[in-house]
N, C-alpha and C positions, 0 to 999 in steps of 0.2 A: 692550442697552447704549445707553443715551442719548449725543448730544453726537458727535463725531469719531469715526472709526474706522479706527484705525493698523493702517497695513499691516504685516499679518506675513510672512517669510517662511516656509518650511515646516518648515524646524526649531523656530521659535517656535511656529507652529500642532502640531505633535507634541505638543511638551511642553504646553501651554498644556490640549491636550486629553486627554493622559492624564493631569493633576496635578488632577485635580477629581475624582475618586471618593472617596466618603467616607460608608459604608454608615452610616447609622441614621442620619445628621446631619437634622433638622428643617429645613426652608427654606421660603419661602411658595412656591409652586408653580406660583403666577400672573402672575408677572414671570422676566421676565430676567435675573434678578441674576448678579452678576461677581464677581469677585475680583482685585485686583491681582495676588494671587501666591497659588500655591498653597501647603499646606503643603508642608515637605521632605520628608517620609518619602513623601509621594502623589505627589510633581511626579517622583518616580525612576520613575513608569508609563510605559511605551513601546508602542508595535504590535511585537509577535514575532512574525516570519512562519513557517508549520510546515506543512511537508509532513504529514500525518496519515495517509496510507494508501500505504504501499509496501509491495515484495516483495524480499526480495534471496536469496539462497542457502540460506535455509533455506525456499524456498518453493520453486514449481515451475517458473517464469521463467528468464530468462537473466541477471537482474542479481545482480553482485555487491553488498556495502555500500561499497565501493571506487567502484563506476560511481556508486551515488546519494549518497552523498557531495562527489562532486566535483560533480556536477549540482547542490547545493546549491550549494557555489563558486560555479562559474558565473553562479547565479541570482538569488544574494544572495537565501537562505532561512538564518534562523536554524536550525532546528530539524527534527530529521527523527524520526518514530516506526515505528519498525521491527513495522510491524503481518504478518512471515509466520502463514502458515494456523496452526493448537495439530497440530494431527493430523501436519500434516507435519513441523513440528519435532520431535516423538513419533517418524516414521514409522514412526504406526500402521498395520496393513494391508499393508502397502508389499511389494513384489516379494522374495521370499526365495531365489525360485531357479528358474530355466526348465532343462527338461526335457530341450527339441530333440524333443519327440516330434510332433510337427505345426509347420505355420506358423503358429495359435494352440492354446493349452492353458490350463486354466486352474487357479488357485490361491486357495483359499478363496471361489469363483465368481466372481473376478475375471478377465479376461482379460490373455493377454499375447500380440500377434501382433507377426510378422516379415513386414516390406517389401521386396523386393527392389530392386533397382534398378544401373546399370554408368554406366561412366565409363570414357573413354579408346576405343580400337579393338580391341575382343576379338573373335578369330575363333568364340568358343566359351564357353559358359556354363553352368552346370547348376547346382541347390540339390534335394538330394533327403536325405528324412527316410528312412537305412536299419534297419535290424532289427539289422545285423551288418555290423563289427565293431564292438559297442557297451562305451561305457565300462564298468570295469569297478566300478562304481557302479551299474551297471543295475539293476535290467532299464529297457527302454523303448527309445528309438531315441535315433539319432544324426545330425547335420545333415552332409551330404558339400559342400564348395563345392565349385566347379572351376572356370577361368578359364584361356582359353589364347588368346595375343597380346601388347599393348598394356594393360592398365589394369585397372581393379577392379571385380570383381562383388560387389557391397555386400548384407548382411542385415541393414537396421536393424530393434531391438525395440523395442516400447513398453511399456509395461503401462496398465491402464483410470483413467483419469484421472492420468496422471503419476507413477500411485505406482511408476516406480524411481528417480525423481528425488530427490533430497534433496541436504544437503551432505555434501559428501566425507569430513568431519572424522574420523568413527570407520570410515568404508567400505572396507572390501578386496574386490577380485572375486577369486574363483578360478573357471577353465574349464580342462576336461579338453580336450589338445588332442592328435590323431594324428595327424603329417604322412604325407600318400601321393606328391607330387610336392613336392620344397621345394628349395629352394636362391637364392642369391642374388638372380635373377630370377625366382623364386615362392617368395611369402612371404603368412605368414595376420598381417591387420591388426586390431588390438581399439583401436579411435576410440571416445574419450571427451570428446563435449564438454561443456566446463567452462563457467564464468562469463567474463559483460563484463568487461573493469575499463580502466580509464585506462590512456594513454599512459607508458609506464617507458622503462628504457633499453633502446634497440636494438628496440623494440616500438611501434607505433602499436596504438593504440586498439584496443578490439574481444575477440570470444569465443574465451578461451585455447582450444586443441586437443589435447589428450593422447592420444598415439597409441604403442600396443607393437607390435612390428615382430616374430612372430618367424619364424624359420629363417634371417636374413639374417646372424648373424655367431656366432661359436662364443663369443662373451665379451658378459656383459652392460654395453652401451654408452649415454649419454644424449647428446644434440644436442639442441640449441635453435636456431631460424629465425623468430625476431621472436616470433609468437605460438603457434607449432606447437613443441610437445617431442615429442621422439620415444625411445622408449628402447626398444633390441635385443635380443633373449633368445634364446640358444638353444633348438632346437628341432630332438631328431635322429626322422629319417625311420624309422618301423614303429614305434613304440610309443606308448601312451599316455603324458602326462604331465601331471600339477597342475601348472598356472602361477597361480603367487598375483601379483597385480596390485597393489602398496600404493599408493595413488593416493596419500595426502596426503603422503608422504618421497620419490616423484618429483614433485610438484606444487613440493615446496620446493628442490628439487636443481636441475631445470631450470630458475625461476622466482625466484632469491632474496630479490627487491626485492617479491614478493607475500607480501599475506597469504593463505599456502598453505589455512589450514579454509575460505576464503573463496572457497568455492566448490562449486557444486552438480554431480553429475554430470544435467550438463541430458540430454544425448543420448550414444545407444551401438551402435555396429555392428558389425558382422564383415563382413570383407573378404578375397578371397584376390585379389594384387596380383603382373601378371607384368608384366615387360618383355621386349623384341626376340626375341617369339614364342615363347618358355618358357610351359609346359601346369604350372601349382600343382592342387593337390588338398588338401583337407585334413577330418580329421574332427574336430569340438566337438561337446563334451556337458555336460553340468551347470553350468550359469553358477551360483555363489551369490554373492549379495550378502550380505558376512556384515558387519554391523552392531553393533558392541560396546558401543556408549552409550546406548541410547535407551529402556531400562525407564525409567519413573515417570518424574522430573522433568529428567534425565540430559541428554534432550536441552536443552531450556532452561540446566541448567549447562554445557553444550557450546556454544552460541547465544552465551553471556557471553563466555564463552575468547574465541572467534572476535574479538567485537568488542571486548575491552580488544588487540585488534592494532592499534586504531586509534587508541588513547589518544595523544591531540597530535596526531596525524597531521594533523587539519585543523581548523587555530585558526579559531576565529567560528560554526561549527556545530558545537549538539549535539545530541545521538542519546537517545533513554532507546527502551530496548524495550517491548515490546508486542505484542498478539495481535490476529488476526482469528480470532474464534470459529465455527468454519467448518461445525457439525453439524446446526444448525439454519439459518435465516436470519440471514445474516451477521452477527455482533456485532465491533466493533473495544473492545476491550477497554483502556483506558490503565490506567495507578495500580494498586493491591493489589499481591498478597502474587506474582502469578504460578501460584496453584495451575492446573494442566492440570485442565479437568472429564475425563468418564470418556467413553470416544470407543465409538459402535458398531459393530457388526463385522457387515457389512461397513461401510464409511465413506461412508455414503449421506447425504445431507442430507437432513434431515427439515422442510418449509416449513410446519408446523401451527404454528399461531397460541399455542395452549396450551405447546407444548416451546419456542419463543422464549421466551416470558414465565419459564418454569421458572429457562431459563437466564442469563435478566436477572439474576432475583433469587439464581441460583448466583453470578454474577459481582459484587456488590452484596453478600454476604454478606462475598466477599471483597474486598474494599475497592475496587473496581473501579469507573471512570467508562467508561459503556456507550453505545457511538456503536450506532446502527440503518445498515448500507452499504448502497450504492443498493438503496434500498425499491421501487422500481420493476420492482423485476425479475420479482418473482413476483405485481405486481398493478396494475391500471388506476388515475389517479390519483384518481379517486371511490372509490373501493374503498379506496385509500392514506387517504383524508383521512376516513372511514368508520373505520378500524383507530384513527387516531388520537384521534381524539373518544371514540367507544366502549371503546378497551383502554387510553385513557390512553398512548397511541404504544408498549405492550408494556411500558410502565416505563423507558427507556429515560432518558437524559438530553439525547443529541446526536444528531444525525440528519444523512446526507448529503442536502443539499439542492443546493449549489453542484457540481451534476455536468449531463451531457445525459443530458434535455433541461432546460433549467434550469428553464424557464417553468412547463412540467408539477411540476414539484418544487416551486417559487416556490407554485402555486397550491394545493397541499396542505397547506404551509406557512402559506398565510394561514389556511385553514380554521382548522388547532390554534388560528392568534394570536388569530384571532375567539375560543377558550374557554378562550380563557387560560390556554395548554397550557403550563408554563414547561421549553418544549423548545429546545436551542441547534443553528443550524442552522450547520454546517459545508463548507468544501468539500470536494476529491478529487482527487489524480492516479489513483491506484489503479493506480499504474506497476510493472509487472514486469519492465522490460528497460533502466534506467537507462543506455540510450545517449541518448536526447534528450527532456527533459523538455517543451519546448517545442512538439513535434510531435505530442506525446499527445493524444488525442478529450477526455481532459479535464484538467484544467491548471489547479484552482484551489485553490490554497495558504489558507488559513485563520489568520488574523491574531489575536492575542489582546492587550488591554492589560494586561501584568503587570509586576512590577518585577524579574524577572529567568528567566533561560531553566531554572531550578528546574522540579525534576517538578512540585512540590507546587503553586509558582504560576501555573505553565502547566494545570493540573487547576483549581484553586479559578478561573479565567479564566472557562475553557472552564463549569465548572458555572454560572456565573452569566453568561453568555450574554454576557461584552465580548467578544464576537469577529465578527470580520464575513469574506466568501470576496471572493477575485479570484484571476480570469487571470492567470498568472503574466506572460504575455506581452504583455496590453492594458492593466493597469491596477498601479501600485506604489506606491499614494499610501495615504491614512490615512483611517477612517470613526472619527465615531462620535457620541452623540447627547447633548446633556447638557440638563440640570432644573433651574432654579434657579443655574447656576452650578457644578454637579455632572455629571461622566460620569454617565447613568444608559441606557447602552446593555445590554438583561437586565433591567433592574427593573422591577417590578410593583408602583409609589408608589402610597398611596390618594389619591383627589385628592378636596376639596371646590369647587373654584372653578369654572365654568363653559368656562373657557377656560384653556388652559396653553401658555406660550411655550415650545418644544420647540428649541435651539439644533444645527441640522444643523451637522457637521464632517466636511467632504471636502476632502482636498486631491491635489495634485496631476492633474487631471481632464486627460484627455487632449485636444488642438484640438478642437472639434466635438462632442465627449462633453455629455451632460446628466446632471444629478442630478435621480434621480426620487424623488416622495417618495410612498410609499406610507401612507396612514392608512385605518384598516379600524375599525367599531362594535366593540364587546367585550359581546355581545350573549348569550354560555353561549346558544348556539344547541344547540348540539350537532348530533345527525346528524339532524335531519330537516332543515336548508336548510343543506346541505353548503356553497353557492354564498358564497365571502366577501364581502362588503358593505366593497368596498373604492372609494377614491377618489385615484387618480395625479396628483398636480403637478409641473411640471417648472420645473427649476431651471438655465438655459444655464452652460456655462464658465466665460464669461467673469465675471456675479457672483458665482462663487465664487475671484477670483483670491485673493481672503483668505482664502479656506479656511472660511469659515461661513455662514451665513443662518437667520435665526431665522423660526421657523413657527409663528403663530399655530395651536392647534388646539384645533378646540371639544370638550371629553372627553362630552358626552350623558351617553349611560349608562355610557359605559364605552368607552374608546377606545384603536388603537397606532399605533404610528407606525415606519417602518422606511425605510430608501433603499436607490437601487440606483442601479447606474451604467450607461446607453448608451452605448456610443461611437458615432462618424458614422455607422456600418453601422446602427445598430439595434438592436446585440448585448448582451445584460445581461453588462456584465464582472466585477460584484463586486454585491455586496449586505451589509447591516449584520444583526444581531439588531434584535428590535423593542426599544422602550422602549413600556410600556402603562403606560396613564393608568384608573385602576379606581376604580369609584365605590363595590364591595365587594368583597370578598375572595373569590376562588375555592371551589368546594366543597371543596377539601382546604389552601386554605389558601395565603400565600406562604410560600413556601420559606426558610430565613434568609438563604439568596446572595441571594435577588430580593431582597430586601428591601432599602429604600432608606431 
């Protein structure tokens, strides 16, 4: 821009910077050009802010859609995507029924062991797996507590990787139970705990507790104490008895102001529970978790139920579901049809290069936009930036890069830019326990410019790479790069002119904070000089109080260009997609999104 340069403030700079995208429009490439005003239908483009990888109740964590939710509130995050695991929303594999015949056994070679552990001042304790008197469901054994004093000798179970966890929604437990010592002050406890969720009436914060009590009353009774329900059952002394457990019609009885599907059985124990020196005894056998929704697609129709509980519930964010493809290396899966692929047995992750790629393109068949989640986990980032060059990043389209360590992610990242990988790099919470978003090891919310919080325009964003990550907590201002007078942050313009004014837009930078600008050759290196051929500028605060700065950059053979943000610490808080300046077209081509 030649002449004066009027101060915007940061709503002006917003809109000014999402109202200029405007795919196939021709422009000289080698000026600055402006516009008074954008068009209408463009100038309605905003920054969406989107949580993209959480867990809530239909995954293994302790959050409900309730806790991450309101953490949105808090946070002022538009949009949140419900990426739980496929398999556990399936729960495929998942725990069908423990034995009691040892402290572990196993079930389809998965393991399920029992922890011991007391509470309170017991003179006396025991856990023994007998032969006799065994349910009459046997053969096998049966688990004896005993507990004599003050307080409770606890047996919590687990099974091998979380599989008895899931949501409540369809779960009933039955356990055969035989009291030997019971009465008021000795009682056998079955502690279920539930999901986080916000602050209600009469309730602070925190992990509901469902707890059945019995031998302690001859009538079955429910009480509630903030977050602890508790309900009564009888239970007479010398015989066996099925105790059927409906967790979701006391979840709703005790809880009314919850949404009762909205909630996972996270954990589960057995306890026998004396007070002022009463000896309890008791025998359990057959624990089933009998599960009635979850053939073929069931569960996912169950995952819906659950969350049209929330419909209105919290105006300003919205939710669309979503998977994390959990069999291979992790895929977060947005957009398509929802088909479940087919899970194996047992529920083993498979980290081969070949069955990722299979299931890109299963995901991709179904209309699926296919994130790659932290790619660091199974490989060094030479090795990372090697995969990406050579398999084409697995086929993927989005990749978590804004997670730790960023730098290492950052620098695999530049590799692809260097070969003009046209991959969108996103950030991460990948929060399981929606108590505090802000406290999380990683915290970075992923911003897209589209004209509304729509699946479809939140997808077509994200494919065409206007999206840029930040810190929920360092940084909540706006990136993004524009060409000519045009957003072209994602695009991959041909350029003829030797030099291209490349228009940075950052606003709201924090005291101290720099804008870096990263530009790297575009040089289809490929994997023999993995090392990027990049060159860092910085750009202080304070000239970015208007929210822009234009960057001469010389395009050579072929050049990109990207920003990041330090704050005073050092810290990279946010980072943008590249915009590349290409002197020819990629071996396969630009994509029609890149296209500019």
């Amino acid at each position: 821009m030649r002449g004066g340069r009027a101060r915007l403030d940061r709503r002006s700079v917003l809109a000014a910077a999402g109202g200029l995208a405007v795919a196939g429009v021709g422009v000289p490439l080698g000026l600055a050009a402006t516009r008074d005003r954008p068009p209408p239908a463009a100038r309605a483009r905003r920054p969406i802010s989107m949580a993209m990888h959480l867990h809530a109740s239909f995954s293994e964590g302790v959050a409900s859609y309730a806790a991450h939710l309101d953490q949105a509130r808090r946070n002022a995050v538009d949009v949140l995507w419900w990426t739980d695991h496929d398999f556990r929303v399936a729960a495929h594999d998942h725990r069908r029924v423990v034995h009691f015949d040892g402290p572990e056994e196993l079930e389809g070679g998965l393991a399920w062991t029992w922890r011991p552990t007391t509470e309170g001042r017991l003179s006396d304790s025991a856990a023994d797996f007998v032969a006799a008197p065994d349910a009459p469901d046997g053969p096998g054994r049966a688990l004896r507590l005993t507990a004599a004093g003050a307080g409770t000798h606890w047996y919590a179970g687990k099974a091998w990787n979380w599989t008895h966890t899931g949501n409540i929604s369809d779960t009933t437990l039955h356990l055969d139970v035989r009291p030997e010592a019971t009465g008021p002050h000795a009682t056998l406890t079955v502690e279920i705990a539930l999901s986080h969720h916000p602050a209600g009436p009469d309730r602070p914060a925190g992990q509901l507790v469902l707890r059945y009590r019995l031998g302690a009353a001859d009538t079955v009774r429910h009480t509630v104490d903030g977050r602890r329900g508790t309900v009564d059952l009888p239970a007479p002394a010398g015989a066996w008895r099925r105790h059927t457990f409906a967790l979701l019609a006391d979840v709703r009885r005790l809880w009314p102001d919850v949404v009762a599907g909205d909630n996972s059985l996270r954990g589960l124990r057995l306890g026998v529970t004396v007070t002022g020196g009463a000896r309890g005894a008791y025998l359990v056998d057959r624990l089933v978790f009998d599960r009635a929704r979850r053939a073929g697609q069931a569960g996912e129709e169950m995952r819906a139920e659950v969350l049209r509980g929330y419909a209105g519930a919290y105006p300003g964010v919205t939710h669309h579901r979503a998977y994390e493809v959990s069999m291979v290396r992790h895929l977060n899966w947005f957009g398509g049809d929802g088909t479940l692929p087919r899970f194996p047995s047992p529920p083993y992750r498979d980290n081969d290069v070949d069955a990722t790629e299979r299931m890109v393109e299963f995901l991709h068949a179904h209309g699926g936009v296919v994130c790659w989640n932290h790619p660091l986990d199974v490989e060094r980032r030479d090795a990372l930036a090697r995969l990406l060059v050579t398999r084409r990043a697995l086929g993927v389209d989005l990749i978590e890069i804004g997670r730790t360590p960023v730098e290492d992610h950052l620098w695999a990242y530049d590799v692809a830019a260097r070969n003009a990988l046209p991959l969108t790099s996103v950030g991460v919470t990948d929060d399981h326990d929606g108590t505090d978003w802000r406290a999380g090891r990683d915290r970075y919310v992923t911003s897209v410019w589209a004209a509304s919080t729509d699946r479809d325009d939140l997808l077509a964003a994200l494919r065409a790479g206007q999206a840029y990550f930040a810190d929920l907590a360092r940084y909540r201002g706006a990136l993004d790069l524009e060409l000519g007078g045009h957003s072209a942050m994602g695009a991959q313009p041909a350029v003829t002119d030797d030099t291209a004014t490349v228009r940075l837009r950052a606003t709201d930078l924090p005291a101290g904070a720099t804008l870096e600008v990263v530009t790297g050759e575009v040089d289809m290196a490929g994997a023999a000089d993995p090392n990027p051929a990049i060159r860092t500028g910085h750009v202080p605060w304070r000239q970015l109080r208007q929210g822009w700065h234009d960057l001469p950059v010389r395009v050579g053979a072929g050049a990109y260009v990207r920003t990041q943000i330090r704050d005073r610490d050092g810290s990279i808080v946010a980072a943008s997609n590249p915009l590349w300046l290409l002197r020819r077209s990629p071996p396969e081509g630009v994509l029609p999104f890149r296209a500019f």
